[in-house]
C-alpha positions as CSV (number, residue, x, y, z in Angstrom):
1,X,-15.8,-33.8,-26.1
2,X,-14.7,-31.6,-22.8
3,X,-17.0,-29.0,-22.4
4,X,-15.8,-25.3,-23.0
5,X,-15.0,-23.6,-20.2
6,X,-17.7,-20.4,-19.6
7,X,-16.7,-17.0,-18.1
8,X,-17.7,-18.9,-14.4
9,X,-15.0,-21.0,-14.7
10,X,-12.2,-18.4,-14.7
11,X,-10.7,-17.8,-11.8
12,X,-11.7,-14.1,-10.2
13,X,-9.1,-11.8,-9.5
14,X,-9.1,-10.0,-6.1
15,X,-11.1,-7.5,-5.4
16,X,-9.9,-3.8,-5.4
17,X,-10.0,-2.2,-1.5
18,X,-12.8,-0.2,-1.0
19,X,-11.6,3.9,-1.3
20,X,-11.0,5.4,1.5
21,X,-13.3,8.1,3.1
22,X,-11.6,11.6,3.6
23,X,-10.8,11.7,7.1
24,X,-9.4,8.2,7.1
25,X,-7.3,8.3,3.7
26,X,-5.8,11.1,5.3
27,X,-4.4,9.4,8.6
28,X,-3.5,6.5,6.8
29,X,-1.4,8.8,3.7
30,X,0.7,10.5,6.7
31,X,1.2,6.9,8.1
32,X,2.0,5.7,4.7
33,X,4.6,9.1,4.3
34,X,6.5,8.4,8.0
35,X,7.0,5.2,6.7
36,X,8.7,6.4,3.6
37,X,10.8,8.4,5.5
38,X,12.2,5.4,7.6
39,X,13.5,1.9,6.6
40,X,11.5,-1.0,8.4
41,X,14.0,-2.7,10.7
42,X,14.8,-6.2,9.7
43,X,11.9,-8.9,10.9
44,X,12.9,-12.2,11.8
45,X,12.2,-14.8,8.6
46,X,9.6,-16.8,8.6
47,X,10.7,-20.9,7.9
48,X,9.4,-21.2,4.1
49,X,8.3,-24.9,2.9
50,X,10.6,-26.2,-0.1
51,X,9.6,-25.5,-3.6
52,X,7.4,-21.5,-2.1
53,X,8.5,-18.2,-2.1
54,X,8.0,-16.7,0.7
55,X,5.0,-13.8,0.8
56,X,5.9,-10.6,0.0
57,X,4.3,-7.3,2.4
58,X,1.4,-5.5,0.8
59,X,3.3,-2.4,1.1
60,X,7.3,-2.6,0.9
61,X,7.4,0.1,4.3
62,X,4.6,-1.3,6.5
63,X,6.4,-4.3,8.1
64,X,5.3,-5.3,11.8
65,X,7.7,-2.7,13.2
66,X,8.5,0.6,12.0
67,X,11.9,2.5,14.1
68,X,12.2,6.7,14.5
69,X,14.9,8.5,15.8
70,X,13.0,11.3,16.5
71,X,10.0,11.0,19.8
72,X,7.7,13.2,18.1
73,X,7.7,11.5,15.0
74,X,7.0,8.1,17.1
75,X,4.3,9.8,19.0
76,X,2.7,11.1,15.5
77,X,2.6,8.1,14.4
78,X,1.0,6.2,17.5
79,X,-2.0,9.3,17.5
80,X,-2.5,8.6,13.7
81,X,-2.8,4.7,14.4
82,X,-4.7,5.0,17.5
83,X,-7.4,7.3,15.4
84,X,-7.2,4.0,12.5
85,X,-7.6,1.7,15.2
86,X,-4.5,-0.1,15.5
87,X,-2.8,-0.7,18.3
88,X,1.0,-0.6,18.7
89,X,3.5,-0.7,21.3
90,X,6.0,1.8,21.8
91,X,9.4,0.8,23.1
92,X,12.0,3.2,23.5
93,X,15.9,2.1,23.3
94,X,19.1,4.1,24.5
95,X,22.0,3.8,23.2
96,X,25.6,5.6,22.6
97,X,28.5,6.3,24.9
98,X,29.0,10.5,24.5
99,X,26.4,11.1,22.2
100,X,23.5,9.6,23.5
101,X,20.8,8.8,21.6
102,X,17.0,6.9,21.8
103,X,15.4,4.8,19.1
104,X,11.7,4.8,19.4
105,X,10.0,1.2,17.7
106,X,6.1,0.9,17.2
107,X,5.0,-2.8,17.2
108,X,1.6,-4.2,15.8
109,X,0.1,-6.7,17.3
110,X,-0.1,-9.9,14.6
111,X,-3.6,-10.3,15.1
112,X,-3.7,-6.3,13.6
113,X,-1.0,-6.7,10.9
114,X,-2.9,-7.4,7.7
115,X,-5.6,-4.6,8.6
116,X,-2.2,-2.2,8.9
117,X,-1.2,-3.1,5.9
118,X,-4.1,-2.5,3.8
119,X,-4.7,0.6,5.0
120,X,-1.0,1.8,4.3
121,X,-1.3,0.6,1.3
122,X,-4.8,1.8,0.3
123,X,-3.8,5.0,2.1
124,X,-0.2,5.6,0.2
125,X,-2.3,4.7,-3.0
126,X,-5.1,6.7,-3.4
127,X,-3.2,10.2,-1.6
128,X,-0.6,9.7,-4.4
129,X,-3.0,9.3,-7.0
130,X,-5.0,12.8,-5.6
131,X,-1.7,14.4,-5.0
132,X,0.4,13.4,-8.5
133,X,-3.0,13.2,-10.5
134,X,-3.8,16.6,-12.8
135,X,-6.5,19.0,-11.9
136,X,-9.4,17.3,-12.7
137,X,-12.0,20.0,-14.1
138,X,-15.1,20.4,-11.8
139,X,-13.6,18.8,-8.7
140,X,-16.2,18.3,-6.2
141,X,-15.7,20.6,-2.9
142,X,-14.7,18.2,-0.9
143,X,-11.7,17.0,-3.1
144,X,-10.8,20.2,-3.3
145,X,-10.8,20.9,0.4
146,X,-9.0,17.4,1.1
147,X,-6.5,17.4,-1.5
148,X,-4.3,20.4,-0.1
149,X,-4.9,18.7,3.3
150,X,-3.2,15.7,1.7
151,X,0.2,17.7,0.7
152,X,0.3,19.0,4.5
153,X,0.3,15.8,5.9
154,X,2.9,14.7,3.7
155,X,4.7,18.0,4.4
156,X,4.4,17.1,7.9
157,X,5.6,13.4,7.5
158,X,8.6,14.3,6.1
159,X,9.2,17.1,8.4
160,X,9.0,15.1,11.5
161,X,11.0,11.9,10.3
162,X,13.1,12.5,7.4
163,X,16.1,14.2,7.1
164,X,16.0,17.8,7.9
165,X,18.7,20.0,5.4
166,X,18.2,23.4,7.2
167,X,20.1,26.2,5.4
168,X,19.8,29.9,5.6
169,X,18.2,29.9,2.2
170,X,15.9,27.2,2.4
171,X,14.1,24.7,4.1
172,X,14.8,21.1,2.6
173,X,14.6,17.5,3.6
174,X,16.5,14.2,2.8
175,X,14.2,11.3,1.4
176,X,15.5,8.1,-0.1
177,X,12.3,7.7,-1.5
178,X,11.6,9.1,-5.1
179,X,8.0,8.7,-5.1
180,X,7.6,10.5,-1.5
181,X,9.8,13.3,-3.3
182,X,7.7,13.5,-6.1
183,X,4.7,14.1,-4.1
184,X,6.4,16.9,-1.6
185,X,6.7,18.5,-5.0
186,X,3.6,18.2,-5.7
187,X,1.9,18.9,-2.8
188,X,4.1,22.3,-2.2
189,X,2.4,23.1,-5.6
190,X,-1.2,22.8,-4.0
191,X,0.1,24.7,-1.4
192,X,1.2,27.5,-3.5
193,X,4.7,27.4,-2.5
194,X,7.7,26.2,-5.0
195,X,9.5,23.4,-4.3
196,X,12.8,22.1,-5.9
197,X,14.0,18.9,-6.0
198,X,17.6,17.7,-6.6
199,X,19.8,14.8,-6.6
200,X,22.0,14.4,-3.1
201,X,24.6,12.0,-1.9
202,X,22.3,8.9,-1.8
203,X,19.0,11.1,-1.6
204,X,17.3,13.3,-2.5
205,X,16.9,17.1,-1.5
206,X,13.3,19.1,-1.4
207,X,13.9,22.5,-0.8
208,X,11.6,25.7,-0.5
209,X,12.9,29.3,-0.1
210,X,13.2,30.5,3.1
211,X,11.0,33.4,4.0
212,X,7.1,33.6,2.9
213,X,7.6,30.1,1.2
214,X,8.8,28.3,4.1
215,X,6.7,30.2,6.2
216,X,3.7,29.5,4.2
217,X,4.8,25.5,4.4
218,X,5.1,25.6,8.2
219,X,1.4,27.1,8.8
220,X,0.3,24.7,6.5
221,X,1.3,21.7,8.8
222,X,0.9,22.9,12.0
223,X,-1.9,21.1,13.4
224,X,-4.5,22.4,16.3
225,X,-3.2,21.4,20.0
226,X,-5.9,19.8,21.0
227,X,-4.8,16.9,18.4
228,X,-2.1,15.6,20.5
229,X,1.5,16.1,20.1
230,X,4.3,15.9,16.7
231,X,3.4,19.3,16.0
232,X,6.4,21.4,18.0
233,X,9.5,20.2,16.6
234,X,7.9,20.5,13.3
235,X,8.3,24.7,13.5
């Protein structure tokens, strides 16, 4: 008679990414948020045998390539990857007749492309999860300290590379993303501001009030100088 088969001879699932430490879930969460702001730009396909699917990206947003329309968003970006070490290059593109305009593309290297998009996807994870999840009673200090860290980075994500929706009354921005709205929400909770959000054409709108709300949000994502630059047109 065949044997039954013991526990051993199950196959093992993959194991779960280690959690990120503090300082490097937080670079890789603002990653993973200027990503969400942006669409990947089309990569060329890869020939697939007959009969296989081909592999799908770890993270739907963290392709080889990622494209801003904005330089300071590009450069935030390349200081936050450059701190993760992975190396990109920047190419910069000019375009349009009266209007002029640039597109800024980061490249990874392929030999750095699966590290990228582990952490992005680790990073986009776990900040969610500490950003969406409830107050958990007897947070340690640290979490505490980290997690309103967390909503200023995404604050400052979308600030940089999403769609700005400036009115006299408020301060909003465009996403595509519903899960990146969700967590501006949220995160303008931790930072004691309130934030709306609200169906647009195709989008949708986060908005605080202008005054000691917006305000509030703008100190809270201003970074020190000495960090580098994406920090002016963020004001």
């Amino acid at each position: 008679m065949p044997l039954e088969p013991t526990l051993l001879d199950r196959p093992r699932l993959p194991a779960a990414p280690a959690p990120l430490d503090w300082v490097t879930l937080a670079d890789a969460f603002e990653v993973a948020c200027l990503l969400r702001c942006v669409s990947a730009p089309a990569a060329p396909a890869a020939p697939v045998r007959a009969g296989r699917r081909p592999a799908a990206p770890a993270h739907p947003h963290a392709g080889p390539a990622a494209e801003f329309n904005r330089e300071d968003a590009a450069h935030r970006m390349r200081q936050l990857l450059a701190r993760l070490e992975i190396p990109v290059r920047h190419e910069v593109t000019t375009g349009g007749l009266r209007r002029r305009y640039e597109l800024h593309r980061l490249q990874v290297a392929r030999e750095h492309r699966a590290a990228y998009a582990a952490l992005v996807e680790t990073g986009w994870r776990q900040g969610r999860r500490e950003l969406l999840g409830g107050p958990a009673s007897g947070a340690s200090a640290p979490r505490r300290t980290w997690r309103p860290r967390l909503a200023a980075a995404a604050w400052r994500a979308s600030l940089l590379a999403g769609g700005r929706h400036v009115r006299r009354h408020i301060l909003g921005i465009r996403l595509t993303d519903r899960e990146l709205a969700a967590v501006l929400v949220r995160g303008a909770a931790l930072l004691e501001v309130p934030a709306l959000l609200r169906p647009g054409a195709g989008c949708f709108v986060v908005s605080v009030a202008d005054g000691p709300d917006r305000d509030r949000i703008l100190h809270s994502v201003t970074l020190d100088p000495a960090t580098g630059p994406g920090v002016a047109a963020v004001g």
